[in-house]
N, C-alpha and C positions, 0 to 999 in steps of 0.2 A: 811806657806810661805806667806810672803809680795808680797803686791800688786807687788811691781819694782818687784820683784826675781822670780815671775811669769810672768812679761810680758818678762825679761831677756831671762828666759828659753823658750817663745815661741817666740823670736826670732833666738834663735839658732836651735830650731827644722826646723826652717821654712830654715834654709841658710844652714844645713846639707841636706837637701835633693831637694835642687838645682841643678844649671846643674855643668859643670866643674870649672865656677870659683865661684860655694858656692852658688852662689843667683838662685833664680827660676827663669826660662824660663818664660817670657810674653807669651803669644800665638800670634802667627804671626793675622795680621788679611789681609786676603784674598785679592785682586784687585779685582774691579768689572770687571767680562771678558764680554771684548766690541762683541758686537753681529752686523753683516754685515749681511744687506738682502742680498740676490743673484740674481742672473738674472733667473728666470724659464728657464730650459735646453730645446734647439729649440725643433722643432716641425719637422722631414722632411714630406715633399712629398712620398707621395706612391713611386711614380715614381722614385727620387731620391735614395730611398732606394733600390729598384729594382736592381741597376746601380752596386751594389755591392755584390759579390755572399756569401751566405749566412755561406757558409764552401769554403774558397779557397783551404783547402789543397786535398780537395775533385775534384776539380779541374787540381788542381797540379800534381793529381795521387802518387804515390810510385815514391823515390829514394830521392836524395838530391837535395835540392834546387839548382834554378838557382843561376848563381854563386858560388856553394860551388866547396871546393875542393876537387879537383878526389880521386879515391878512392887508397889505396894504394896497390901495390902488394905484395906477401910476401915476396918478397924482400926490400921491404919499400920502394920503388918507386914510385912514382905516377903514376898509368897508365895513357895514354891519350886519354879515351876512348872520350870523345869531339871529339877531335882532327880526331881520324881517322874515327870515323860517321860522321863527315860535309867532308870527303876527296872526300867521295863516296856521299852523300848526290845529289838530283837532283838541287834543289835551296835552297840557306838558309832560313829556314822557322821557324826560333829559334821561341819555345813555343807552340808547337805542344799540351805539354801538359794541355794547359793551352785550345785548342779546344778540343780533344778527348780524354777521358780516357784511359789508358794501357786495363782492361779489355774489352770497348768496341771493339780497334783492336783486340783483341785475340778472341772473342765470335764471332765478323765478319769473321774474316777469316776460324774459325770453321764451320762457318754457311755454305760457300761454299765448303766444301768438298764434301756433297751429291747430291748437283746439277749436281758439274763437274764429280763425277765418271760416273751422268746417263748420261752425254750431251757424254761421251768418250766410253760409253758402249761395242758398234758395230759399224765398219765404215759402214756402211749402216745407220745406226741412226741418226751418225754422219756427213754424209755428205745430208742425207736427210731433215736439221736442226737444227742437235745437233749443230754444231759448230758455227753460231748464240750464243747458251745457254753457249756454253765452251767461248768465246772469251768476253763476257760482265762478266764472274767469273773471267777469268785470268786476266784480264784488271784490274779490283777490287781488285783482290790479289797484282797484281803488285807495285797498289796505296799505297795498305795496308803496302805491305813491305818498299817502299820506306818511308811513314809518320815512319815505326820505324827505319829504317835507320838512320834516325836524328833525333830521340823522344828525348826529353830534361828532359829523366826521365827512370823508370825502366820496362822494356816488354818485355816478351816473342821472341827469336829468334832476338835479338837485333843486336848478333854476325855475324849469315850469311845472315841478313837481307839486304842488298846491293845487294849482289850478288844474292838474289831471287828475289829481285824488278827485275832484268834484264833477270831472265828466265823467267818470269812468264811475263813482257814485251815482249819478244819477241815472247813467244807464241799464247799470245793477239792478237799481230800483223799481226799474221801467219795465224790465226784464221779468218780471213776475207773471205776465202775461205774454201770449206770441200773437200781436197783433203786427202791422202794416206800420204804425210809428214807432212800436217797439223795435222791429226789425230795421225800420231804416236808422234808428239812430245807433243800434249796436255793428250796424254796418258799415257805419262811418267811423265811431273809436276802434272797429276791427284794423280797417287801413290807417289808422291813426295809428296803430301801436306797432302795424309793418316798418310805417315811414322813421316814427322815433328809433325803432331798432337799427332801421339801417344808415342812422347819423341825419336823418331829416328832422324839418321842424313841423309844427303843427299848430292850427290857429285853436289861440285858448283864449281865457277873458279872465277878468279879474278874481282872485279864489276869495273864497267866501272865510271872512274873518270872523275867529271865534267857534269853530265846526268845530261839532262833539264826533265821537267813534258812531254813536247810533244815527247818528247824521248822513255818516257817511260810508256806512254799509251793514244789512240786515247781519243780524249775528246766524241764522240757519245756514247759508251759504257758507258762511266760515267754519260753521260747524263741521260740514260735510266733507269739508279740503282737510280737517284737521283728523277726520275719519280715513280719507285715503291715506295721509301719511302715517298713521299708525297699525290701521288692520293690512294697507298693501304694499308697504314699505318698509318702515322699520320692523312690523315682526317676520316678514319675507326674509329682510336682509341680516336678522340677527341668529337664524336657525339654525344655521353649518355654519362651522368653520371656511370654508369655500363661498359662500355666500358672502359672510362679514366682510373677511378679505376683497375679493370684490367692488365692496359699495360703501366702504369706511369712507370719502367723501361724501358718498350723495348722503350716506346717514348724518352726518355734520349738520350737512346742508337742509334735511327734514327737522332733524331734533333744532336746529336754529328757527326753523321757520315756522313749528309749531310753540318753542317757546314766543314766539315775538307774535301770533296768534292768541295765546294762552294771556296776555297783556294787555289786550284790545280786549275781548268778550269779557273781562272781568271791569269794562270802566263805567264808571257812574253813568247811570239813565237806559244799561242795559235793563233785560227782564235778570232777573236774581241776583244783579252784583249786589246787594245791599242787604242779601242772605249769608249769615256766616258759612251754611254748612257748604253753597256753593262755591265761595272763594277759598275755601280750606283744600275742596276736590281743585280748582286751579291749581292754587298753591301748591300741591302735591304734584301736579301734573307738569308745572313747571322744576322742580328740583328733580322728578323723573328725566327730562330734557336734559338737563346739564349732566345728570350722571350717564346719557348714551352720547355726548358729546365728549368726556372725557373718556369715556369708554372706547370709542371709536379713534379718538387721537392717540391711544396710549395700545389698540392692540388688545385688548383683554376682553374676549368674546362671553365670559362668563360674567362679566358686570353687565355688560348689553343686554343678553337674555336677559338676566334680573331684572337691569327696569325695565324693560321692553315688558316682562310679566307683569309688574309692578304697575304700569300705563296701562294694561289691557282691564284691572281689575279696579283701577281709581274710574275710569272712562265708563265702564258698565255700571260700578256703584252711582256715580253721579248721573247716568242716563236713568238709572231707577229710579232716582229722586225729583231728579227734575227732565222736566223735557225741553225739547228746542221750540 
């Protein structure tokens, strides 16, 4: 083979195994890919970050978000259960869930079953001090019903929740004295609140539409519950390290149910909500709550004492000022 008839033929090897139109592919050659420094991503503040809960929906509780749509009934309707919780509601207090958890109401209300059966025991018992012990539980029940009355989420007894805010109110009420009809009616919401515990129902009547907070439980009784959990509780459980550890729940569970307390004694038609210097002491007493609810979720025993200190010295300033 001649020189030509060889380089012939290795041009034709070379264009048969090209791309589609016979000739070979060049290879592409690359762009230089341009490189952007960035900005270092900020830095927050302890503090700032604080400001923001670490699991909202942990917060949220169970059910569907605010704003979503009702849920349907098997009819494919929308029920409106909004609608008729804010009918009976005492004040619109939309995001209840966003202060107290669903389980925290249910464990609270559990909790005072054994108190009130022993304060209803014996009318002798009872009218020799039990009824004191019955009217600061029923008072607390009452609150408790009414905060599910219009919980903005999913709890326990949610349905005849209205209408027990109102017995359980009225018995409160009744409760100021230890007479023979005081005793018998807190004797009968004592086994009322046996039977709802243990998945029974209990005869109720239509809940009174339009109830204010003062309507529907003396602010002193509250006072007093809001007194155990700070002087026998959270500052008990914020002391030691061994302690904290311990009771990081149940302080949750206090700092929740003292703020969703701290909510109610400041609504309109109490004695001094429509005093600044009193709702500022709220005010304070509530952003103390959230900082031993963060404190307690996160482990950090020396922010706890803090407000735990912080609570003890708003609570006294404001007992100096005003009384119950």
């Amino acid at each position: 083979m001649t020189r030509r008839n060889a380089l012939i033929l290795s041009v034709a090897i070379l264009c048969s195994s090209g791309g589609d139109d016979g000739w070979a592919q060049a290879p592409s050659r690359a762009k230089p890919r341009r490189t952007t420094k960035l900005a270092d991503p900020p830095k927050w503040d302890r503090a700032v970050l604080e400001t923001f809960f670490p699991d909202a929906r942990a917060k949220l509780g169970p059910g569907p978000a605010p704003g979503a749509v009702a849920e349907q009934s098997e009819g494919g309707a929308a029920a409106p259960v909004a609608e008729t919780r804010a009918a009976a509601a005492p004040t619109g207090a939309a995001g209840w869930a966003t202060v107290i958890a669903a389980t925290t109401l249910e464990d609270e209300i559990k909790a005072q079953a054994q108190p009130l059966a022993a304060a209803v025991q014996t009318p002798t018992g009872f009218k020799g001090g039990g009824y004191k012990v019955a009217r600061e539980d029923l008072t607390l029940l009452a609150v408790l019903f009414g905060v599910i009355a219009e919980y903005d989420g999913t709890v326990r007894w949610q349905k005849e929740a209205a209408s027990l805010r109102d017995l359980f109110g009225r018995a409160g009420f009744n409760c100021k004295v230890g007479t023979d009809a005081s005793f018998n009616e807190a004797k009968v919401r004592s086994q009322d609140l046996t039977d709802l515990i243990r998945g029974g129902t209990v005869e109720t009547r239509p809940a009174e539409s339009g109830a204010t907070w003062p309507e529907v439980a003396n602010r002193p009784p509250l006072m007093k519950r809001m007194e155990v959990s700070l002087r026998d509780r959270i500052g008990p459980w914020t002391a030691a390290q061994a302690d904290f550890k311990k009771n990081q729940n149940a302080l949750i569970h206090e700092a929740e149910l003292l703020l969703a307390l701290c909510r109610v004694i400041k609504s309109d038609g109490y004695e001094y909500a429509d005093d600044t210097s009193y709702r500022e002491y709220v005010d304070a007493l509530e952003r103390q709550c959230g900082e031993i609810i963060t404190a307690a979720k996160n482990g950090e025993l020396q922010q706890a004492q803090s407000a735990a200190s912080q609570m003890n010295k708003t609570c006294d300033a404001c007992h100096g000022d005003f009384r119950s």
